[in-house]
C-alpha positions in Angstrom: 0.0 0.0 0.0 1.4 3.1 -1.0 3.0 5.5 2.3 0.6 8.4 1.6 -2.2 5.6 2.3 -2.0 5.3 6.0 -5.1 2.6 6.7 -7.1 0.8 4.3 -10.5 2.7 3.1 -13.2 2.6 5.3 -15.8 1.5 2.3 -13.4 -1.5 0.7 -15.6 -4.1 1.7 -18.6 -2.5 -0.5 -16.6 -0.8 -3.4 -15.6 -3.8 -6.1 -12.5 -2.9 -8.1 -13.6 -2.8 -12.1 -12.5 -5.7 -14.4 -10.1 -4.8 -17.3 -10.0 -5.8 -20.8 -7.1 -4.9 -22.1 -7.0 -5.1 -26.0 -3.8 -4.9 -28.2 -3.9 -4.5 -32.2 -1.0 -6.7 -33.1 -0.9 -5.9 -36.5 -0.4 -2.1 -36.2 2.5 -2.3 -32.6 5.5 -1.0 -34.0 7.4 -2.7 -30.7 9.2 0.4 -29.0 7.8 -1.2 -25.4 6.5 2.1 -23.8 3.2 0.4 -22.7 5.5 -2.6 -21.5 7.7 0.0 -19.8 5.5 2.4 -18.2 2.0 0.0 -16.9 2.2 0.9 -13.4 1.2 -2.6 -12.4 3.3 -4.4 -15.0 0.7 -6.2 -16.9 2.3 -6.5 -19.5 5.1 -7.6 -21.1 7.1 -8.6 -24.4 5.4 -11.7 -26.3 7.1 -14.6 -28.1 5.1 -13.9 -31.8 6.1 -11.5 -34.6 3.9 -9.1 -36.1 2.9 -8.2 -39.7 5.9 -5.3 -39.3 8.7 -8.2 -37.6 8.2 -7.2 -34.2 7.3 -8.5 -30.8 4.2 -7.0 -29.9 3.1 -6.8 -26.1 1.2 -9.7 -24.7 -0.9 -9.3 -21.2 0.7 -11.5 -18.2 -2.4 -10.8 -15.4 -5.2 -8.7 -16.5 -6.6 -8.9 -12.7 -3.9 -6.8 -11.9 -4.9 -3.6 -14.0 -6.4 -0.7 -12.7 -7.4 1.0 -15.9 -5.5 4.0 -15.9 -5.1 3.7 -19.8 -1.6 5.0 -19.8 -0.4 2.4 -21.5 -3.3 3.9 -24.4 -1.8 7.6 -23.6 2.0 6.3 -24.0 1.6 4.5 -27.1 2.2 6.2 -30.4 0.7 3.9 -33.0 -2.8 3.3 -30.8 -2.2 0.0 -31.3 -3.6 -0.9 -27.0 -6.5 0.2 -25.2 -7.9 -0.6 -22.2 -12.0 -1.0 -21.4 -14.4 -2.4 -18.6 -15.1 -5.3 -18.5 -19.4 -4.9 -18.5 -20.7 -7.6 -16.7 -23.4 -8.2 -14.4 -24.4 -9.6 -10.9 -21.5 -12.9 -11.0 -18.9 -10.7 -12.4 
């Protein structure tokens, strides 16, 4: 837990964290790794497959663990990742 976080929240029992979905264009990743380098909670990282352009696109390791602060959509100049909800309903 972060030092400026002192306690946990008062609510956490009643708040549910949202569900990512976490979708990468292969095709159109031009593999310079700033979403790789720059997820906060490192959800992703370099995958094993080559593109259309011969590169290594980012694959997702653990899409529980994103928070869906689309910086990885903000950092990456080809829009080729974007994050969403997950819309689901009461068994989600």
């Amino acid at each position: 837990m972060p030092m400026r976080i002192r306690h946990k929240p008062l609510d956490i029992g009643k708040v549910k964290r949202p569900k990512a979905e976490v979708h990468i264009i292969k095709d159109q990743c031009k593999g310079c790794g700033f979403c790789i380098q720059f997820c906060p909670e490192k959800v992703l990282e370099e995958s094993g497959e080559i593109n259309a352009r011969g590169v290594r696109p980012p694959k997702v390791v653990d899409e529980e663990k994103c928070v869906i602060c689309s910086f990885c959509t903000s950092v990456c100049p080809d829009l080729a990742i974007f994050v969403l909800e997950k819309q689901c309903g009461e068994g989600c």
